[in-house]
C-alpha positions in Angstrom: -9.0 -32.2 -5.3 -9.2 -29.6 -2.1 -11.3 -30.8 1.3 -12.7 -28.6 3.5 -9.7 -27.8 6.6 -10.3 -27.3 10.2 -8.0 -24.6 11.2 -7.0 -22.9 14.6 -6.6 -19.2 14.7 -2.9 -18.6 16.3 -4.5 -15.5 17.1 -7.7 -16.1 19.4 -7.5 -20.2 19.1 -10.4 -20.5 17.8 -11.3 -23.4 15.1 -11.9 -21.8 11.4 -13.0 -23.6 7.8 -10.7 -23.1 5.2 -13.1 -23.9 2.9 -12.6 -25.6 -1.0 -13.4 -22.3 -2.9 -10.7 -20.1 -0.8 -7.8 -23.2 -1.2 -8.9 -22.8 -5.1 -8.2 -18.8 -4.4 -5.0 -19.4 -2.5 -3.9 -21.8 -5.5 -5.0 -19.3 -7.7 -3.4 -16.4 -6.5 0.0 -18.3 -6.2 -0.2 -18.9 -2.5 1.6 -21.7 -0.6 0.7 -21.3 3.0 -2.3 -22.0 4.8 -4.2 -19.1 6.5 -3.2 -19.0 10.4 -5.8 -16.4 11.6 -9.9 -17.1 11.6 -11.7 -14.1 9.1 -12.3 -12.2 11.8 -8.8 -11.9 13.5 -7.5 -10.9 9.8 -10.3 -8.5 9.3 -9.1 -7.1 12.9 -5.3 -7.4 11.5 -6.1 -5.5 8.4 -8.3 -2.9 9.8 -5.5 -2.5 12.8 -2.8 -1.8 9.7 -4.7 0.7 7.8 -4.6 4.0 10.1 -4.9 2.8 13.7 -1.7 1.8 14.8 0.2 -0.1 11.6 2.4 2.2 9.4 1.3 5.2 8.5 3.2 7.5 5.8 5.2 10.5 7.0 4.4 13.7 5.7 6.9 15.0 2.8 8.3 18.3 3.3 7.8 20.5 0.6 10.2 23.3 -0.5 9.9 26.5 -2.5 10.9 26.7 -6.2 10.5 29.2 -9.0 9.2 27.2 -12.4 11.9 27.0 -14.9 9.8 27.4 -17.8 6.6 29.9 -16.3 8.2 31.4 -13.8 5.1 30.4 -11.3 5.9 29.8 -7.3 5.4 26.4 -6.6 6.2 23.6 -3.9 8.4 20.8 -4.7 9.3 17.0 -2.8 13.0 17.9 -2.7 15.4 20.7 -1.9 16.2 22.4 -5.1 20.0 22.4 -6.0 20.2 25.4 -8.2 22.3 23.2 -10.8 19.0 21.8 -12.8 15.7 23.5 -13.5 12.4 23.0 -11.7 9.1 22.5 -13.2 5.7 23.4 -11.4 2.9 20.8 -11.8 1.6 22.3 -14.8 5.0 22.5 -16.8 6.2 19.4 -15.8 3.3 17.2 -16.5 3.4 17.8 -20.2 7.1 17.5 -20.7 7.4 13.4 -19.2 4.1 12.4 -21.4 5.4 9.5 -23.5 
């Protein structure tokens, strides 16, 4: 059913194999498009997104909070209202296990 495909990188321009195991991959995996870069321009791509230049995450600020139910100091993602209670790690945990 698949051939072997000749493809050029859009990246570098160099000629690539798309080879009859990686089209039964991109089948499997639900994928419709063709590959446009060679391995080593996505391995370059990839590598280039995880830390050295592609997004990276922001910091969250953390705020100060008293624990509702232990009365602990703890940090906390958000800016407490006042208007609901706050749970440190160890008291909240428990209380969202299904």
């Amino acid at each position: 059913m698949y051939q072997e495909k000749v493809i050029t990188c859009k990246d570098c321009g160099a000629d690539f194999v798309f080879s009859v195991s990686e089209q039964e991959f991109y089948a499997e995996k639900g994928f419709t498009n063709e590959p446009g870069r060679c391995p080593s321009c996505r391995a370059a791509r990839k590598q280039q997104s995880r830390g050295n230049g592609g997004y990276q995450r922001q910091e969250r600020q953390m705020h100060p909070a008293v624990c509702a139910s232990c009365g602990v100091e703890t940090m906390v993602p958000f800016q407490p209202s006042g208007d609901k209670p706050v749970y440190c790690r160890d008291c909240f945990t428990p209380r969202n296990r299904y």
